[in-house]
C-alpha positions as CSV (number, residue, x, y, z in Angstrom):
1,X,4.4,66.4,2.2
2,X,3.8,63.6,5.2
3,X,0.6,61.9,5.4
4,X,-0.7,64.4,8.6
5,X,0.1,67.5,6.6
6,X,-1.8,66.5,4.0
7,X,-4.6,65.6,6.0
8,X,-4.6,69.2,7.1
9,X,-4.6,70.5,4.1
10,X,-8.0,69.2,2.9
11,X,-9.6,69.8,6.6
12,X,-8.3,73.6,6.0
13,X,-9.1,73.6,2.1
14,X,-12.5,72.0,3.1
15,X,-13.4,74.2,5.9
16,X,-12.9,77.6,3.4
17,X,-16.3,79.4,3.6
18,X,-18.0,80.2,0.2
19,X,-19.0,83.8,-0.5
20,X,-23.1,83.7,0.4
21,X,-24.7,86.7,-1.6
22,X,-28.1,87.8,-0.8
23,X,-29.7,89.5,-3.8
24,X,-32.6,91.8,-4.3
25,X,-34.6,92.6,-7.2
26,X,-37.7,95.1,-7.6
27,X,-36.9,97.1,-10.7
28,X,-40.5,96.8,-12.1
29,X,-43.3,94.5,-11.1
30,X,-41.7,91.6,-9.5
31,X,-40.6,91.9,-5.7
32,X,-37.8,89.0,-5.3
33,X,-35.0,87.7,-2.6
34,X,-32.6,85.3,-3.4
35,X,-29.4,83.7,-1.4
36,X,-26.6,82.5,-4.0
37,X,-23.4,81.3,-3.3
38,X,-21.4,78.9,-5.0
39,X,-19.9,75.1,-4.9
40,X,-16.2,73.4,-4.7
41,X,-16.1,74.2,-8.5
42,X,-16.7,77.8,-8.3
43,X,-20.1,77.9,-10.2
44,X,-22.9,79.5,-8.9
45,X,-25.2,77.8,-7.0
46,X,-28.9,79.3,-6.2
47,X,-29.9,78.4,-2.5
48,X,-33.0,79.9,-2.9
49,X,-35.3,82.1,-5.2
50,X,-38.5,83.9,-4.4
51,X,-40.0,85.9,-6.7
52,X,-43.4,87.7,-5.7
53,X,-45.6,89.0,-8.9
54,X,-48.2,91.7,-8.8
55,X,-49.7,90.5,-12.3
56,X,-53.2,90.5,-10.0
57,X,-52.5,94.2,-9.2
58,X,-51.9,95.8,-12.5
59,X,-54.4,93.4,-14.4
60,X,-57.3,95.7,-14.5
61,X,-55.2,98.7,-15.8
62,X,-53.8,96.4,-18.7
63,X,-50.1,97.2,-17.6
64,X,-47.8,98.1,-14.9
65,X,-48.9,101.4,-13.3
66,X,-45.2,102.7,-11.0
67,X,-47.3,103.9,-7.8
68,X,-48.9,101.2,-7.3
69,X,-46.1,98.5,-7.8
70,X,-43.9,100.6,-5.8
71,X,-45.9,100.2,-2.9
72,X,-46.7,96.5,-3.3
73,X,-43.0,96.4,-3.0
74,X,-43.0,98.5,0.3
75,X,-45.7,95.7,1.8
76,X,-43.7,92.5,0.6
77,X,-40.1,93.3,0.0
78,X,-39.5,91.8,3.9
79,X,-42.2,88.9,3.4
80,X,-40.1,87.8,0.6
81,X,-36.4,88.3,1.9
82,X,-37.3,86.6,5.0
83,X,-38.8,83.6,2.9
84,X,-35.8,83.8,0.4
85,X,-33.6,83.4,4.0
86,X,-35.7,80.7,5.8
87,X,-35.9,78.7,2.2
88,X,-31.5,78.5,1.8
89,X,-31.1,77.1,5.5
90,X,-28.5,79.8,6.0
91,X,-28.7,82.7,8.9
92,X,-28.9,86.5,7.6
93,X,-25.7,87.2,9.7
94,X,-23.7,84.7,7.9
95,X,-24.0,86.6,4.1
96,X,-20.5,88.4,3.0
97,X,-22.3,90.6,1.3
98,X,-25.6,92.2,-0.3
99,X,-26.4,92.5,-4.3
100,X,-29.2,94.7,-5.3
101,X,-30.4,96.0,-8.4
102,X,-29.9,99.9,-8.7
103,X,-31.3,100.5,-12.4
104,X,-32.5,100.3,-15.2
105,X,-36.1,100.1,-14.3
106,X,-39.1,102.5,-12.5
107,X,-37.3,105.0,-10.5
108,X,-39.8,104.7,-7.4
109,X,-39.6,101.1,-7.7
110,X,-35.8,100.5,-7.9
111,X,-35.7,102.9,-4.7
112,X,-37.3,100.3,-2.4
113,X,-35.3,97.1,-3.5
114,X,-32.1,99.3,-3.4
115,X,-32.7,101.0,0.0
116,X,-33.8,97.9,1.7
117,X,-30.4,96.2,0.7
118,X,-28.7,99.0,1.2
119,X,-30.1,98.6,5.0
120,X,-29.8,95.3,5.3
121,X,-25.4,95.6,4.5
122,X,-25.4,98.5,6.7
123,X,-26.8,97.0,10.2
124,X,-24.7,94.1,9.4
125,X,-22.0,95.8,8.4
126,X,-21.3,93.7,5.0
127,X,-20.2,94.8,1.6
128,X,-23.0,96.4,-0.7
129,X,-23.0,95.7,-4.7
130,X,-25.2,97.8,-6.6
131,X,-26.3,95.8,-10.2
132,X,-27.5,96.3,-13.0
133,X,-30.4,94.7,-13.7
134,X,-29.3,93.8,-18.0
135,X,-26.1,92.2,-16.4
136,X,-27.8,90.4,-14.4
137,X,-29.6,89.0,-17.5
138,X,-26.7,88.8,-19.6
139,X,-24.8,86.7,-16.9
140,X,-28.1,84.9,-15.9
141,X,-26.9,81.6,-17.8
142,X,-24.0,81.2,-15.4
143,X,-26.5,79.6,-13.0
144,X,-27.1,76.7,-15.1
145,X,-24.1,76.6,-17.9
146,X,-20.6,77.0,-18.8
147,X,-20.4,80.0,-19.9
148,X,-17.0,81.7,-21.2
149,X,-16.2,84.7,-22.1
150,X,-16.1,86.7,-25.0
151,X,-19.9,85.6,-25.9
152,X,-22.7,87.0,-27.9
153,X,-25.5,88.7,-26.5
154,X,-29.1,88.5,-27.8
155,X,-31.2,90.4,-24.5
156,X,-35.1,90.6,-25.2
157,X,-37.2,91.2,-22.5
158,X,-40.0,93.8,-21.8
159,X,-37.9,97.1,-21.9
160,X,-35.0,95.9,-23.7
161,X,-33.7,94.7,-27.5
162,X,-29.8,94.5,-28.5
163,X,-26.8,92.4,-29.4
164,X,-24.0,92.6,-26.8
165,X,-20.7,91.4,-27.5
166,X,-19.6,90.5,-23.7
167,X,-16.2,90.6,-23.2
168,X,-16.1,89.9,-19.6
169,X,-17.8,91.5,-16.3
170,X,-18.8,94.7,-17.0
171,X,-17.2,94.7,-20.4
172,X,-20.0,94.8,-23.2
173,X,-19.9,96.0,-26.5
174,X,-23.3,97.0,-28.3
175,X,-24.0,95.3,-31.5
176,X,-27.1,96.6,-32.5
177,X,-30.7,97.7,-30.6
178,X,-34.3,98.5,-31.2
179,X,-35.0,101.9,-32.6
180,X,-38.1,101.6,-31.2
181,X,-40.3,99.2,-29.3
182,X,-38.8,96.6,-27.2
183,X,-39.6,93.0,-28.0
184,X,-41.6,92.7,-24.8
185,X,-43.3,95.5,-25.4
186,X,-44.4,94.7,-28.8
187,X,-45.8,91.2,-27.0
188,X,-47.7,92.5,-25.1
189,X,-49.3,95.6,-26.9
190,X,-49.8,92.7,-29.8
191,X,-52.1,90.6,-26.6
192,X,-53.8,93.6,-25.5
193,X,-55.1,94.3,-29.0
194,X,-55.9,90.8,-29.5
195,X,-58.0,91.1,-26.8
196,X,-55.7,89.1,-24.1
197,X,-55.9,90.5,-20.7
198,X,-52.7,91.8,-19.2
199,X,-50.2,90.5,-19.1
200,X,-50.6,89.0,-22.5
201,X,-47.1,88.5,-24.2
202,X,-46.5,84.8,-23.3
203,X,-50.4,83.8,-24.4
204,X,-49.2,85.0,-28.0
205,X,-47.6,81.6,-28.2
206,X,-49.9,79.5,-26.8
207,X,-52.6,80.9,-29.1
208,X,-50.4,80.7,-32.0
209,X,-50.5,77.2,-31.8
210,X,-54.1,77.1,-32.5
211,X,-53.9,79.5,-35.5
212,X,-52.6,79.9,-39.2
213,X,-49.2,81.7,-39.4
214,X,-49.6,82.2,-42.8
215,X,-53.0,83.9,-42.8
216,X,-51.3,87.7,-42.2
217,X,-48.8,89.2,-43.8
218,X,-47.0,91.3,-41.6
219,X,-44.5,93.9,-42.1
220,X,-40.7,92.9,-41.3
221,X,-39.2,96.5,-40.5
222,X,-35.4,97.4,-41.6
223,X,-35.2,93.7,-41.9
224,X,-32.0,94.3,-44.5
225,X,-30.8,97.3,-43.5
226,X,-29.3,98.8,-40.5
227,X,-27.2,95.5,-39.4
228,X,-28.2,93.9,-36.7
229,X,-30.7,97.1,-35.4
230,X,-34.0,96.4,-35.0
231,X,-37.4,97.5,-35.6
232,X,-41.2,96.6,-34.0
233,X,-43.2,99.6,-34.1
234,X,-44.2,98.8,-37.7
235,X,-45.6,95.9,-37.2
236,X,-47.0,96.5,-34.1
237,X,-48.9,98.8,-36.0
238,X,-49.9,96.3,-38.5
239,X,-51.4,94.3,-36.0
240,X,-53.7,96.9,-34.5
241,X,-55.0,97.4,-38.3
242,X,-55.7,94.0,-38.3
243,X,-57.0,93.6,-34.9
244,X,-59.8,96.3,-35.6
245,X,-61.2,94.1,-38.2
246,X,-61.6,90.3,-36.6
247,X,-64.5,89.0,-35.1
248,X,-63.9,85.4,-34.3
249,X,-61.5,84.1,-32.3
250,X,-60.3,81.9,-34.9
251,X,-58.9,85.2,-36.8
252,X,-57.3,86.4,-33.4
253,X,-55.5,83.0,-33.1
254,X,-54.3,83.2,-36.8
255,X,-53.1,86.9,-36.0
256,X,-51.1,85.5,-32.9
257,X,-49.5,82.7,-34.9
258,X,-48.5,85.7,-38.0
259,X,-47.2,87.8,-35.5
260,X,-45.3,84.9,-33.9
261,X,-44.1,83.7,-37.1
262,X,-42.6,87.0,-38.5
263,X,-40.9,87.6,-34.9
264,X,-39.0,84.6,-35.5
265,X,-38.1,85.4,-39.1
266,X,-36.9,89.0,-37.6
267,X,-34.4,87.3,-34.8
268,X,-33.8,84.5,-36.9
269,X,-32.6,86.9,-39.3
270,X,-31.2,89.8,-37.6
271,X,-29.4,87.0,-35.4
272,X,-27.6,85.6,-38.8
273,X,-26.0,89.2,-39.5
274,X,-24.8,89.3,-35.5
275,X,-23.4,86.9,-36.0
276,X,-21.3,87.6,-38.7
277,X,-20.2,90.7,-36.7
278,X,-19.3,89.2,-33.9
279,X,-17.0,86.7,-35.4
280,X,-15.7,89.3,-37.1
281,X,-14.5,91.3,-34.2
282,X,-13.6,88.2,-32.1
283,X,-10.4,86.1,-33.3
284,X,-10.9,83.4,-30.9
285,X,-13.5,81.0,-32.0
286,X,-15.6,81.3,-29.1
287,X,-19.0,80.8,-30.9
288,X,-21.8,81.1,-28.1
289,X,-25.0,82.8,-28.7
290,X,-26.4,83.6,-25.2
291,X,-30.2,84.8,-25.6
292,X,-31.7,85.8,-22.1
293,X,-34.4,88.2,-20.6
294,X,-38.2,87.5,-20.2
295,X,-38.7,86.5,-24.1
296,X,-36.5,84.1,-24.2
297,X,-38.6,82.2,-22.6
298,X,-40.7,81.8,-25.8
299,X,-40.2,78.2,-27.0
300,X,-40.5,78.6,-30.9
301,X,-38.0,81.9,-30.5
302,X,-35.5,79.3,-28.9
303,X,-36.4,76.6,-31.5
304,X,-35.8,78.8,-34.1
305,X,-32.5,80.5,-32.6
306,X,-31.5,77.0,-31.9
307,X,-31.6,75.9,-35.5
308,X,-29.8,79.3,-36.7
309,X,-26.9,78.8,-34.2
310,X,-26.8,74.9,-35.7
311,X,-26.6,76.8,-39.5
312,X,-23.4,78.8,-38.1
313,X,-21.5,76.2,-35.8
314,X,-22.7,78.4,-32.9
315,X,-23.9,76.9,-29.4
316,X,-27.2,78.2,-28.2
317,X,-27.3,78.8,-24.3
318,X,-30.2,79.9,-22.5
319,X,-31.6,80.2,-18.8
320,X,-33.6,78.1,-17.3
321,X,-37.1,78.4,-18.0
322,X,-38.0,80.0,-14.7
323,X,-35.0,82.5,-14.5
324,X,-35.8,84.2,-17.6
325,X,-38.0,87.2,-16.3
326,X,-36.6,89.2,-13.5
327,X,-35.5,87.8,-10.7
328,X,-33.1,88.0,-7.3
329,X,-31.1,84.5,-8.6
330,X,-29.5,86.5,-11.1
331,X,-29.1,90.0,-9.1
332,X,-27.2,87.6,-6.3
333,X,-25.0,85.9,-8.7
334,X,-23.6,89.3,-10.4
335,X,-23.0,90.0,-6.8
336,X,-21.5,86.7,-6.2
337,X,-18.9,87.5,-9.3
338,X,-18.5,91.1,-8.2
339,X,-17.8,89.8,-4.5
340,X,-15.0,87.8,-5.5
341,X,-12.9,90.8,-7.1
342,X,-13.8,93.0,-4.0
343,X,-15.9,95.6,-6.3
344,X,-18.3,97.2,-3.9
345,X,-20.3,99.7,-3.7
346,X,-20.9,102.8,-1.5
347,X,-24.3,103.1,0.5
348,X,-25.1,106.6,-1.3
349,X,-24.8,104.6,-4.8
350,X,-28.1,106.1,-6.8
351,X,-31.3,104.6,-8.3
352,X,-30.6,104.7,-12.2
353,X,-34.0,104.4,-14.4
354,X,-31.6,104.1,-17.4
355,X,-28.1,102.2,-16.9
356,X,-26.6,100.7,-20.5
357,X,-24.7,97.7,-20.5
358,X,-22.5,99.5,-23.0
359,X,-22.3,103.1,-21.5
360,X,-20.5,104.5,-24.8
361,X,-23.1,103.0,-27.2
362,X,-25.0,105.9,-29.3
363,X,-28.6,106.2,-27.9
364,X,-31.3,104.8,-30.9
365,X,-35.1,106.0,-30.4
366,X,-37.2,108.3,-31.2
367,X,-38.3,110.4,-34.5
368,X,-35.1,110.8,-36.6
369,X,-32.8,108.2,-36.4
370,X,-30.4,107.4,-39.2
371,X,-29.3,103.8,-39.6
């Protein structure tokens, strides 16, 4: 090759647009916009991220009520889009496509997030990608690690507890769930009975830190049996015993730092026996153990995950701090990985409330289950 073809070359190669995804989340409480597209290297790169909470809203009715947040949504789903555009320096008309989450979540919330972006690909006339909002989790690491594939998949956030074994996009293999209460969920219940004001899961930590985790000792629920299932209503209903009987604030800081303590001894050891299942089933010595969703967040949960994955000759990946609970970043970037094996969707794609990761996996709640 002469000098002046290769000199083309790298103006052609250099001049290659990047695929610029604009995501849209609004599957609960959080109304968010993001642009994502990605650099010379392929990975992911988040050009913007706007997430909008309603944590004032819902605060006086200790918890998320769907009307309400739905139409907080309607009022500042183009506030935040337009502010997610402005932020990445990029026109609207120059996105290849739109990514926006279509389940699982509150019905008549996921409805505005999807419409809108279903609106938005339509007057331009770009490619729609309807998400999940768990992949979007699962993947979320992406944006700020190596990640390859086949992984393991600890996902605890407000609505959700399993193991995945992910195999690839879209390709996830369900390890083990809660038969009950989410870890979330069991967060923040625990706050409200303590007597934090919604929402109260991530106080738990900080006022464990001022109490004794010894003091309580709290039920661990089919801690060694069931495999890598898990259990929280027991010892959600441990704490409200409890919590009846304090007074000072001393004994609701030593309850936060129990409850917080046997948490960790559940993952910790419920983690160990994934583990073990998921090298079983995977031959190629790829030992990652991806934790994401809103919990993860929880510094003594990743402290104590971080020394497990140590123990096995695992690596511990996380997301960053502030792309643990829901956002667009995450939505976008599915699309972004989506977008570059043309898998679109159609316009009429529906609103999902419940949308597995692992569509095959037997469904675990409620009265009756057999482990």
């Amino acid at each position: 090759m002469v000098y002046s073809e290769i000199v083309l070359f790298i103006k052609t190669n250099s001049m290659i647009k990047k695929p610029l995804i604009l995501g849209i989340e609004s599957s609960c409480d959080e109304t968010a916009a993001s642009l994502v597209t990605e650099n010379e290297h392929g990975i992911p790169t988040v050009l913007s991220s706007i997430v909008s909470s309603q944590v004032d809203i819902h605060k006086e009715f200790g918890g998320v009520v769907p009307e309400l947040a739905a139409r907080s949504h309607i009022e500042k789903i183009d506030i935040i889009t337009k502010k997610a555009i402005d932020e990445s320096g990029v026109a609207l008309k120059n996105i290849d496509a739109v990514a926006a989450t279509a389940g699982p979540g509150l019905i008549v919330c996921l409805s505005i997030g999807l419409s809108f972006g279903k609106a938005i690909a339509s007057s331009l006339e770009k490619p729609f990608i309807a998400v999940n909002h768990l992949e979007g989790h699962a993947l979320s690491p992406k944006l700020n690690s190596k990640l390859n594939y086949p992984y393991l998949l600890l996902l605890i956030s407000g609505g959700h507890t399993q193991f995945l074994n992910v195999q690839g996009l879209g390709k996830y293999k369900r390890l083990g769930t809660t038969i009950d209460d989410a870890l979330g969920e069991a967060f923040d219940k625990t706050a409200k009975m303590i007597g934090i004001e919604f929402p109260g899961g991530p106080q738990i930590e900080i006022y464990a830190k001022k109490g004794d985790p010894n003091k309580y000792e709290l039920p661990k629920p089919i801690l060694y049996r069931g495999g890598c299932n898990l259990s929280f209503a027991g010892l959600k209903t441990a704490v409200l015993r409890i919590a009846k009987q304090i007074k000072t604030d001393q004994e609701k800081y030593d309850l936060a730092a129990s409850f917080q303590k046997t948490v960790e001894q559940i993952l910790y050891k419920k983690s160990k026996v994934a583990i073990k299942e998921f090298k079983n089933i995977n031959e190629n010595n790829n030992n990652t153990l991806v934790v994401a969703g809103g919990v993860a967040a929880n510094k003594k949960i990743r402290e104590s995950l971080k020394k497990l994955c140590i123990e096995e000759n695992f690596i511990a990946i996380f997301p960053p701090m502030n792309l643990c609970g829901d956002n667009a970043a995450m939505i976008g970037m599915v699309g972004l990985e989506k977008y570059k094996i043309n898998q679109f969707s159609k316009l009429d794609h529906p609103a999902k409330p419940r949308w597995p990761l692992d569509e095959e996996a037997k469904f675990l709640k409620g009265a009756g289950v057999k482990l």
